[in-house]
C-alpha positions as CSV (number, residue, x, y, z in Angstrom):
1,X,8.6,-11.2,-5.4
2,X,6.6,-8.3,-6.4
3,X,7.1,-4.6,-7.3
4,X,9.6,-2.6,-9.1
5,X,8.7,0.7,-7.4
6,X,7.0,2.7,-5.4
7,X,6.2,7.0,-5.5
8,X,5.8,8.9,-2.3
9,X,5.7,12.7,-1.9
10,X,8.2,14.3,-0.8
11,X,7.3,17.0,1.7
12,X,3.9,15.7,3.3
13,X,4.9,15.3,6.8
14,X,2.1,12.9,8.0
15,X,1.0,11.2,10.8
16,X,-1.2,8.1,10.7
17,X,-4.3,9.7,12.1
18,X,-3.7,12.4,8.6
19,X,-4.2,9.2,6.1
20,X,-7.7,8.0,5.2
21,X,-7.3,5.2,3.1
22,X,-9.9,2.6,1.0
23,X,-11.9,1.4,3.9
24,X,-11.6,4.4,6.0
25,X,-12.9,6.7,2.5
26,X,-15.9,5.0,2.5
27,X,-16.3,2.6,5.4
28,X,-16.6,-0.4,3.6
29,X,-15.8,-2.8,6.2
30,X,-14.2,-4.3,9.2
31,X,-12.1,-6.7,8.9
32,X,-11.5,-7.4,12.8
33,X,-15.3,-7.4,13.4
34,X,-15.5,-9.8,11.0
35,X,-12.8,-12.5,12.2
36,X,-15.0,-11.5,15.8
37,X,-18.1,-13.0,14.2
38,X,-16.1,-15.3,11.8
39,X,-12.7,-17.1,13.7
40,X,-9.8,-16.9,11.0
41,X,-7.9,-20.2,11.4
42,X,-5.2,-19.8,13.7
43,X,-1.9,-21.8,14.6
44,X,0.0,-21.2,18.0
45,X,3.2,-21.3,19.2
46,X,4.6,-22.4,16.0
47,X,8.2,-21.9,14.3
48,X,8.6,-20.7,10.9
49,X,10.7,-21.8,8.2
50,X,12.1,-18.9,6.1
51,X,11.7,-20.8,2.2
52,X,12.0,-17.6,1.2
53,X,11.7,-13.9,1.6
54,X,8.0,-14.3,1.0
55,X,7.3,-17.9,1.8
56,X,7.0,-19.4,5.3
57,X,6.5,-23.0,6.0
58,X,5.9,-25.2,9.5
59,X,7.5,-28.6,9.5
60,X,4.1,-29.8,11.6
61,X,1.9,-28.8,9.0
62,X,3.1,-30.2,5.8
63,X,1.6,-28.7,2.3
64,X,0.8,-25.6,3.9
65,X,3.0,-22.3,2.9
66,X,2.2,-18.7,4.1
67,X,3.3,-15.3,3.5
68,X,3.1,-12.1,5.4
69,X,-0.6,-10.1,4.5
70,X,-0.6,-6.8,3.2
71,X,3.0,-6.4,2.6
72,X,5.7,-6.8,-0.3
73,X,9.4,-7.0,-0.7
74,X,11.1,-5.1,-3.5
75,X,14.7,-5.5,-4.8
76,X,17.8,-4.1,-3.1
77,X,16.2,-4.6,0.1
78,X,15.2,-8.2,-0.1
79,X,18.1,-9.9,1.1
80,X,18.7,-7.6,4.3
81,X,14.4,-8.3,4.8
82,X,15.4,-11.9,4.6
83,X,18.4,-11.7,7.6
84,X,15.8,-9.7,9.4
85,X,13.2,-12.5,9.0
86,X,15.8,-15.4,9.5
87,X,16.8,-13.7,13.3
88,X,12.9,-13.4,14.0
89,X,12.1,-17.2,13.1
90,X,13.9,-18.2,15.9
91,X,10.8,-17.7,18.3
92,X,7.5,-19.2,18.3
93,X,4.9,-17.2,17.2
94,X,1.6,-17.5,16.4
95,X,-0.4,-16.9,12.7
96,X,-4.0,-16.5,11.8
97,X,-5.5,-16.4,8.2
98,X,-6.7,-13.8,6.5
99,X,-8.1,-15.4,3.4
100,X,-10.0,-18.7,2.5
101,X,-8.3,-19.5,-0.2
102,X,-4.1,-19.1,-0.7
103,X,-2.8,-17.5,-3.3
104,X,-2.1,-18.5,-7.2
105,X,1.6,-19.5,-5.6
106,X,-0.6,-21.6,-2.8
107,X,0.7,-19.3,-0.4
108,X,-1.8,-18.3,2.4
109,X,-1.8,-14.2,3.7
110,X,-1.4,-14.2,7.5
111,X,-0.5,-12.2,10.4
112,X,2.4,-13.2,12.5
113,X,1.9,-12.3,16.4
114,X,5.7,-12.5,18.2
115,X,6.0,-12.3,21.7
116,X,9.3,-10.8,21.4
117,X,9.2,-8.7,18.2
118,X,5.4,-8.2,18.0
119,X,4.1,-7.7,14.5
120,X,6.3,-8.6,12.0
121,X,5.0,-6.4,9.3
122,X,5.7,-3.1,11.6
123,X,9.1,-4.2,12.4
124,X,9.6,-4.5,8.7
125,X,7.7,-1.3,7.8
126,X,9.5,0.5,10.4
127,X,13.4,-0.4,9.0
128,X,11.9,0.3,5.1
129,X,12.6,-3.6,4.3
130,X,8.6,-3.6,3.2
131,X,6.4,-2.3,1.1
132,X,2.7,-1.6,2.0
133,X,0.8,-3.4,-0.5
134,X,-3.2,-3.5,1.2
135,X,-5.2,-6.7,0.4
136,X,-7.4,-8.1,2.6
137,X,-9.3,-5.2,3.8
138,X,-8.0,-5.1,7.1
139,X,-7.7,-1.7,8.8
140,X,-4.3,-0.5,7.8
141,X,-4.4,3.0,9.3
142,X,-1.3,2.1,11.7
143,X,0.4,0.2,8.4
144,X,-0.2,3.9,6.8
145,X,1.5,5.4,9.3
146,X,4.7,3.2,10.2
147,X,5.4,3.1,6.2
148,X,4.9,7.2,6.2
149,X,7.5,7.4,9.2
150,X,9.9,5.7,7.2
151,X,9.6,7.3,3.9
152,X,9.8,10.6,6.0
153,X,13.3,9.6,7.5
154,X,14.7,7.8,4.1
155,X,14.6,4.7,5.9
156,X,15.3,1.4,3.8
157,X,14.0,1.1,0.1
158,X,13.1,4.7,0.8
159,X,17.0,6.0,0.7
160,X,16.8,5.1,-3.0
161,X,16.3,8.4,-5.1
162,X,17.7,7.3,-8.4
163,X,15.4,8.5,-11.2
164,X,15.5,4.7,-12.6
165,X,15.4,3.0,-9.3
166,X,13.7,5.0,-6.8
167,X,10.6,3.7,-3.9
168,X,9.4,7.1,-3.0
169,X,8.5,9.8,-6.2
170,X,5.9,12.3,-6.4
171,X,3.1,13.3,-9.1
172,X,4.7,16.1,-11.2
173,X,8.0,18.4,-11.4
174,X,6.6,21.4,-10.0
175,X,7.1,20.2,-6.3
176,X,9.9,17.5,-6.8
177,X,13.1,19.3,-6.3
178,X,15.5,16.4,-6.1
179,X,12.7,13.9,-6.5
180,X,11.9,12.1,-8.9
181,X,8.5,12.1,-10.5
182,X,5.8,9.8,-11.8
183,X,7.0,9.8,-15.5
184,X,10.2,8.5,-14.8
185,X,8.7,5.9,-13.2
186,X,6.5,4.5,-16.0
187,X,6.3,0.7,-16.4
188,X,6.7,0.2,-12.7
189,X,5.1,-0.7,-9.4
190,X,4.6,2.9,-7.4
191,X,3.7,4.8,-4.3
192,X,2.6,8.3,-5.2
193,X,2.0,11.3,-3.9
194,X,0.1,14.8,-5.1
195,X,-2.2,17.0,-5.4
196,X,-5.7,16.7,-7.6
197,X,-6.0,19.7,-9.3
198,X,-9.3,19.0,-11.2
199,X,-11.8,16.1,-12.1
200,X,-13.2,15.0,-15.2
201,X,-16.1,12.6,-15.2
202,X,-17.4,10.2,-17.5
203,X,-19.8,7.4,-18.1
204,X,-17.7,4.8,-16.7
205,X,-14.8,6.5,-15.3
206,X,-13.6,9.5,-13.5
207,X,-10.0,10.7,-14.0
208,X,-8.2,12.6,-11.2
209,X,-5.7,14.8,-12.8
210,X,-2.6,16.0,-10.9
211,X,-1.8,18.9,-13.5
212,X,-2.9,21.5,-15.6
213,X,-2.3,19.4,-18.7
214,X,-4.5,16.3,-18.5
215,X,-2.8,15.3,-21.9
216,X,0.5,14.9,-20.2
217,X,0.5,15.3,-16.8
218,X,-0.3,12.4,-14.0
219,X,-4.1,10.9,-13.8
220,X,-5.8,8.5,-11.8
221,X,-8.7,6.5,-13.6
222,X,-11.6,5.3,-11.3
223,X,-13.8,2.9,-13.2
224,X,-17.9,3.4,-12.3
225,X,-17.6,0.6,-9.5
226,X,-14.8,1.9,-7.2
227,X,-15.9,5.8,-7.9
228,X,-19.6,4.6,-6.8
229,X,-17.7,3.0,-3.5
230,X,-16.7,5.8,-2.8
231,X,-19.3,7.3,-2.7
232,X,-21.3,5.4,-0.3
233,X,-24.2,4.9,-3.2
234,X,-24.5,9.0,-2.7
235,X,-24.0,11.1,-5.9
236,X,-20.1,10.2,-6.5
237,X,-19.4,13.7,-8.4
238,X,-20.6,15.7,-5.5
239,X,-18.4,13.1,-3.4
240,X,-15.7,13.2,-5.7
241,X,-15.1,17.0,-6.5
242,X,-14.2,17.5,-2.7
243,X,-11.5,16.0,-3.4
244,X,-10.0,19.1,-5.7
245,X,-7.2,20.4,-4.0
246,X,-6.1,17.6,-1.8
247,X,-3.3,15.3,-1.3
248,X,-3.7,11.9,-2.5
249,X,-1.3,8.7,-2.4
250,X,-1.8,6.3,-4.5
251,X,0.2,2.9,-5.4
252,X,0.0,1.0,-8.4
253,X,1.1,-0.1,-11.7
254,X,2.1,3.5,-13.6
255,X,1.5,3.2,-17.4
256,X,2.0,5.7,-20.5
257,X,-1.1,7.0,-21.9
258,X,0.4,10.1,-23.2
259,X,1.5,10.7,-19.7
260,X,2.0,8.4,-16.4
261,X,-1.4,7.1,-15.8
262,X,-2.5,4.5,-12.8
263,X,-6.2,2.3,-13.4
264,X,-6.7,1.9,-9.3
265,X,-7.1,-1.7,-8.9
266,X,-7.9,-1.6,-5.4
267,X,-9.9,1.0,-3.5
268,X,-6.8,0.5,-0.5
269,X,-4.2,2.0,-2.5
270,X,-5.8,5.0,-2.2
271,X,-5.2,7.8,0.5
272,X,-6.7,11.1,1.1
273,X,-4.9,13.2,3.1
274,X,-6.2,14.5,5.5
275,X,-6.1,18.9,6.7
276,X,-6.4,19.3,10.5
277,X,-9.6,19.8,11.4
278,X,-11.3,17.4,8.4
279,X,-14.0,15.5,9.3
């Protein structure tokens, strides 16, 4: 199981097409193009075993354990994920890879393709019983926006806004209201939204601060690799200072370095919203 919680803004109406995130930042690559040219292993017509909320098994293919790609389950919602997941294993679906190797549990990321139900992931977006945790580099622009759609309507995990306990948070007091904010939820995995309100670059690291107190207030540290990715290889402060001013979400680990602090880890748990109009 993985997470602890997740910070979202709260009043950011969004739709999918609004949300550039990792890939679509800086084009990195396509993951579908790249199954094109590369066939992912794929198993048909098969019926899962539910081991657990986050391991599947099929009784013809013995050793083998897989687990839905891109997504994680959280507490409080995990055993109504599970009924949803034990209901859906009654038809035959069909799974591809979407890594070589499995996972340090042996577990292998896949997508499910359901006649009946479709993508499982959506479904489980869609009803708040998931988190969206990106990992493979696959295009998760329509992931972005079913997991928007249901913070937006409280769906789910997303209901929770208990300073201690809460999904969905945003980056500092000044536009929470009833929200709670990134410091109070320090030590935990988060979803956050603000707004960058200035930049400070170093040698190996830029810091994206979210108030006027840099001291205190929210940052995000980009080390020189990600902030360079960016970038495209182009002058990543000139790239980088655009983004003064606009919404971000972010998910990761939030620490206490005199104030709730995130190291990205992964260039997909980053989003840029984006104004109507923006290229």
């Amino acid at each position: 199981m993985l997470l602890g919680a997740v910070l979202c803004a709260a009043n950011l109406p969004a739709t999918a097409a609004e949300w550039q995130c990792g890939t679509d930042i800086f084009a990195a690559n396509n993951v579908q193009a790249d199954l094109a040219n590369h066939p992912a292993p794929v198993w048909r017509d098969v019926q899962l075993n539910i081991d657990a909320v986050d391991a599947f098994s099929v009784s013809d293919l013995p050793g083998k354990s897989f687990r839905l790609a891109d997504i994680a389950f959280v507490p409080g919602v995990d055993d109504a994920a599970r009924a949803w997941l034990g209901q859906a294993r009654e038809n035959e679906v069909s799974i591809t890879s979407l890594a070589e190797q499995p996972d340090f549990l042996g577990r292998t990321p896949v997508l499910i393709d359901d006649p009946v139900v479709g993508d499982w992931r959506e479904e489980l977006l869609t009803a708040g019983l998931a988190m969206l945790v990106p990992e493979t580099g696959q295009d998760i622009s329509h992931l972005i926006g079913i997991e928007d759609s249901a913070i937006q309507s409280k769906s789910g995990m997303w209901s929770d806004q208990g300073v201690d306990t809460a999904y969905y948070v945003v980056a500092d007091d000044t536009a929470a209201g009833d929200l709670p904010t990134a410091s109070d939820a320090i030590g935990r995995f988060a979803v956050i939204d603000g707004s960058i309100r200035s930049i400070e670059h170093q040698e190996w690291r830029s810091y994206l601060n979210f108030g006027a107190n840099w001291r205190e207030d929210f940052t995000i540290a980009l080390d020189a690799t990600l902030r360079d990715g960016f970038a495209q290889g182009g002058d990543f402060q000139g790239v980088l200072d655009t983004w003064v001013g606009q919404k971000v979400r972010v998910r990761g680990v939030i620490e206490n370095r005199g104030g709730p602090y995130i190291t990205l880890d992964n260039p997909f748990w980053l989003c840029l919203f984006q104004d109507e109009g923006a290229q």
